[in-house]
C-alpha positions in Angstrom: 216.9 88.8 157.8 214.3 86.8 160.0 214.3 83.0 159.7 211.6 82.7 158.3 212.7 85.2 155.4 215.5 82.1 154.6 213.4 79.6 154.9 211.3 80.8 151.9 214.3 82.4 150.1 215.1 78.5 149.9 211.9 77.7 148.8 211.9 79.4 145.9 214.4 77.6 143.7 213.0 74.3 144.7 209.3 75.5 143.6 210.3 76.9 140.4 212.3 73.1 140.0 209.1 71.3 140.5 207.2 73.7 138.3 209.9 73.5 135.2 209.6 69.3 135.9 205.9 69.5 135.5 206.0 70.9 132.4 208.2 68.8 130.8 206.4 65.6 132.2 203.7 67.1 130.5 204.9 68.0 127.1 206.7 64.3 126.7 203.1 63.1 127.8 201.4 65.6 125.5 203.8 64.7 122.6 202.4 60.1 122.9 199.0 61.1 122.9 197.7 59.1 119.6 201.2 58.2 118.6 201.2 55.0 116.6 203.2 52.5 117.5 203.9 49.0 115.5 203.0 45.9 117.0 206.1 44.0 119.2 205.4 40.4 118.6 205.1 39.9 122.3 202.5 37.5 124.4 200.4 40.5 125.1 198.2 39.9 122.9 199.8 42.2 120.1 200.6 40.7 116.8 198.4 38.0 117.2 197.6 35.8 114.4 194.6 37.5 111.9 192.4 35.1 112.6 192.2 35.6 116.2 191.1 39.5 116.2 188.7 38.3 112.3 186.9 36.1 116.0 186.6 38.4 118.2 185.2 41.1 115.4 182.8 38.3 115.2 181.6 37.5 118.7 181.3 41.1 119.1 179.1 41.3 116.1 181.2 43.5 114.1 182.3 42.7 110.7 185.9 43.9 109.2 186.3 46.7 106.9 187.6 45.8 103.3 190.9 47.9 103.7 190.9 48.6 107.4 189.5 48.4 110.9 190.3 50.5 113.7 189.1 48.7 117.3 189.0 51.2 119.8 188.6 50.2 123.2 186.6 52.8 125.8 185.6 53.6 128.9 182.1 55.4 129.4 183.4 57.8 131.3 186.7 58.4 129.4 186.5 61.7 127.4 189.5 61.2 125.4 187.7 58.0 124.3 184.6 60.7 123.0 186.7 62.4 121.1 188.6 59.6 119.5 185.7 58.0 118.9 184.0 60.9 116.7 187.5 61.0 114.9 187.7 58.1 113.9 184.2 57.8 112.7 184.1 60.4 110.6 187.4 58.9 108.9 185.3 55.9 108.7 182.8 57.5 107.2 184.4 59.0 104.5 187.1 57.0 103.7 185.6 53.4 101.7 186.3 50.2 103.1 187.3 51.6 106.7 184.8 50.0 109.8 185.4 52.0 113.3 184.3 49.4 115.9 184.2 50.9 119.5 184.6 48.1 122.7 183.7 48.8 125.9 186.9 47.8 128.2 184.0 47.5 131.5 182.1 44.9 129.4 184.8 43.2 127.3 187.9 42.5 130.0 189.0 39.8 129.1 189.4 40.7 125.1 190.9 44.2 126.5 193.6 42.0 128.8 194.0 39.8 125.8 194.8 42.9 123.6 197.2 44.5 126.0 194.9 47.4 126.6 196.4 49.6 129.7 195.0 52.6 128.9 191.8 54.2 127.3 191.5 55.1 124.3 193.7 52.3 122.9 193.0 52.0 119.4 194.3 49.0 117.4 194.7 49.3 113.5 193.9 46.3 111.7 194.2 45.2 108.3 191.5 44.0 105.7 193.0 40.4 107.2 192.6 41.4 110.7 196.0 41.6 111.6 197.4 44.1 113.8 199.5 47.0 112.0 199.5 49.2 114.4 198.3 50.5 117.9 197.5 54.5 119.7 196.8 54.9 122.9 195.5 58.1 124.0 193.1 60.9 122.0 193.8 60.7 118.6 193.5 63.5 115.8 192.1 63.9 112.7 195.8 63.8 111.3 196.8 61.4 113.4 193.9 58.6 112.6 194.5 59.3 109.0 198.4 58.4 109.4 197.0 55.3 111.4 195.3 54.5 107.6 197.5 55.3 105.6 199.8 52.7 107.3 197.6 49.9 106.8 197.3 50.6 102.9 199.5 53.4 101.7 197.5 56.0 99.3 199.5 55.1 96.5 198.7 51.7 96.8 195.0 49.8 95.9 192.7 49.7 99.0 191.5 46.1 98.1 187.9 47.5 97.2 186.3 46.5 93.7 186.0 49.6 91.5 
């Protein structure tokens, strides 16, 4: 066998290694994509007092939804952020008391640094007080934005709506 015949003999297991790798980095990324995650408590900006997102739903002329708000921040030339944003919507649209409210993260730094945003979409589930419940980052799903609701006000509890 020529030299150059062993030198890609041993190529072959280390190829097929860095393909089996790259899937699994793949699927574990896959598998966050619009997980929700509860809010730490930390100084990033995450679990903030109510009254501090109730502001900044102000100053960027947005009012709060009666059982829930999600605040998505965006990038214009994100396409995860499109998708998310159609998602959630047509959950807002159909689903009473629930305001989507999209933020560009290019014109609104500093309330995206405030907020801990790293990544776009980040989508921040907020109360009918304005309090953080819960955060996504990455494109979210039909199923996945109404899980995001349904852990701000569970369906078998009352959405805080007048009848």
């Amino acid at each position: 066998m020529s030299t150059r015949g062993v030198q890609m003999s041993a190529q072959w297991p280390a190829l097929v290694a860095l393909v089996v790798l790259t899937v699994v980095v793949a699927l574990v990324w896959r598998r966050g994509q619009g997980r929700l995650r509860r809010p730490d408590g930390g100084s990033s900006g995450r679990g903030a007092a109510p009254d501090r997102w109730a502001a900044d739903l102000d100053a960027l002329g947005a009012a709060a939804g009666a059982r829930a708000t999600f605040l998505q921040f965006s990038a214009p030339v994100c396409a995860p952020c499109r998708a998310t944003a159609r998602v959630l919507a047509a959950l807002a649209a159909e689903a009473p008391g629930v305001v989507h409210v999209e933020v560009d993260v290019e014109t609104h730094l500093d309330l995206s640094l405030r907020a801990g945003v790293l990544r776009t979409p980040t989508v921040l589930v907020l109360d009918a007080a304005g309090a953080e419940v819960a955060r996504a980052s990455g494109a979210m799903t039909p199923a996945q934005a109404r899980a995001a609701l349904d852990a701000v006000t569970p369906i078998d509890q009352p959405s805080g709506r007048n009848a």
